[in-house]
C-alpha positions as CSV (number, residue, x, y, z in Angstrom):
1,X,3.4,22.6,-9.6
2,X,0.3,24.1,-11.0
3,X,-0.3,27.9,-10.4
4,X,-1.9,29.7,-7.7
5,X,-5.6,30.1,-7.4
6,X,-7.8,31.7,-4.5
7,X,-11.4,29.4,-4.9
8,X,-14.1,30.9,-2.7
9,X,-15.9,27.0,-3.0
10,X,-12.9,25.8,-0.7
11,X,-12.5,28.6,1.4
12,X,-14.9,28.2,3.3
13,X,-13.5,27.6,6.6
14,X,-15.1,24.3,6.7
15,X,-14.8,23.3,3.4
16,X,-11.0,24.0,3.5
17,X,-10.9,21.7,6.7
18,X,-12.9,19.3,4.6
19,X,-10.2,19.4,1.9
20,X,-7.4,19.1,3.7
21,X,-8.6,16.3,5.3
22,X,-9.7,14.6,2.3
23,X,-5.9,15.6,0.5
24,X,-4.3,13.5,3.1
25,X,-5.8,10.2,2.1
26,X,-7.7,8.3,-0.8
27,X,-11.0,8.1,0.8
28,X,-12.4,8.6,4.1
29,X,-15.1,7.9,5.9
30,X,-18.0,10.1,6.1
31,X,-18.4,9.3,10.0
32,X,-14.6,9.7,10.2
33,X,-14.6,12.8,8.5
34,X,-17.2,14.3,10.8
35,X,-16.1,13.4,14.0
36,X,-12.7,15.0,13.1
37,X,-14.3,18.0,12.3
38,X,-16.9,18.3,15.2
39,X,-20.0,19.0,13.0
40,X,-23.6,17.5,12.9
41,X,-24.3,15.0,9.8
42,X,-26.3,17.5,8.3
43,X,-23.4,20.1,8.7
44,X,-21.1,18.0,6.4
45,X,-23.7,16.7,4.3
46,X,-24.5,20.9,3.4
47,X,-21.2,21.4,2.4
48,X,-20.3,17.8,0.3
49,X,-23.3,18.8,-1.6
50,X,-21.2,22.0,-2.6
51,X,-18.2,20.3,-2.6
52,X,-19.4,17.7,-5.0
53,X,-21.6,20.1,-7.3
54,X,-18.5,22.2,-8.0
55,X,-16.8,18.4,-9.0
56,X,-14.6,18.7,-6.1
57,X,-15.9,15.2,-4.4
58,X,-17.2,12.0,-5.1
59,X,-18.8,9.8,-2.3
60,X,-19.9,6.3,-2.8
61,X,-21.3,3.5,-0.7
62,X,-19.9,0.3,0.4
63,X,-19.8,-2.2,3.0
64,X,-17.2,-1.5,5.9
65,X,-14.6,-4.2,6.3
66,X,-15.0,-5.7,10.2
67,X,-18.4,-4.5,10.3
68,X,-20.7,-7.4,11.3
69,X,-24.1,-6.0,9.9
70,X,-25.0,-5.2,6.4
71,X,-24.9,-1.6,6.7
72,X,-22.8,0.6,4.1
73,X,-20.9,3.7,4.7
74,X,-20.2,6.5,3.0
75,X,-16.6,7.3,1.6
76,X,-15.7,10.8,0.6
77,X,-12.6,11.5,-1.5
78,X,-11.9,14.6,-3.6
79,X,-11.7,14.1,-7.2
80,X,-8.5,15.1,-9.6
81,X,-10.1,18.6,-10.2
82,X,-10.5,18.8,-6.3
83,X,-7.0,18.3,-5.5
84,X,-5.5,20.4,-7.8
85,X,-8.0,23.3,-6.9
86,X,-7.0,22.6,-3.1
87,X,-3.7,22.3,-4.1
88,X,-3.4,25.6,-5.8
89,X,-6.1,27.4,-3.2
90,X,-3.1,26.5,-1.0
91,X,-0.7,28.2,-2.8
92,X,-2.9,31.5,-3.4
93,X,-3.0,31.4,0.6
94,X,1.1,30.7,0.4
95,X,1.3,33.9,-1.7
96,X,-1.0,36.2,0.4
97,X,0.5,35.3,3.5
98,X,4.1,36.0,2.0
99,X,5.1,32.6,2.4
């Protein structure tokens, strides 16, 4: 277990709910990912830019399996420096809160 770090890029109320949605899973979808949070497309794209600036997120194209069309969607995942800033943003939260 890494140590504890408090990272204002993450803690951003949405940006932490982006995180801990992306933690849960190897990818998601951008669509998925939006509806879950409630926000506009611009909303999420705003703060994937700064999650992905900061090296926090990738996203990539690709065709979605089932769909019938050409269309491709957008899959968000964090990266290895994003989940162990999560990670340890968690803990720095643990340790404040006295957990």
């Amino acid at each position: 277990m890494g140590e504890a770090r408090f990272d204002e890029t993450i803690h951003a109320p949405l940006r932490l709910r982006i995180c801990g949605l992306l933690r849960q899973a190897d990818g998601l979808d951008f669509a998925l990912v939006r509806d879950s949070l409630g926000v506009s497309d611009a909303t999420l794209s705003k703060h994937v830019k700064t999650l992905t600036a900061a090296g926090y997120v990738s996203s990539s194209k690709a065709a979605a399996a089932g769909r019938g069309d050409a269309r491709r969607v957008t899959w968000l995942s964090l990266t290895r420096d994003g989940r162990a800033a999560f990670d340890a943003h968690v803990r720095a939260l643990q340790e404040i809160a006295g957990s």
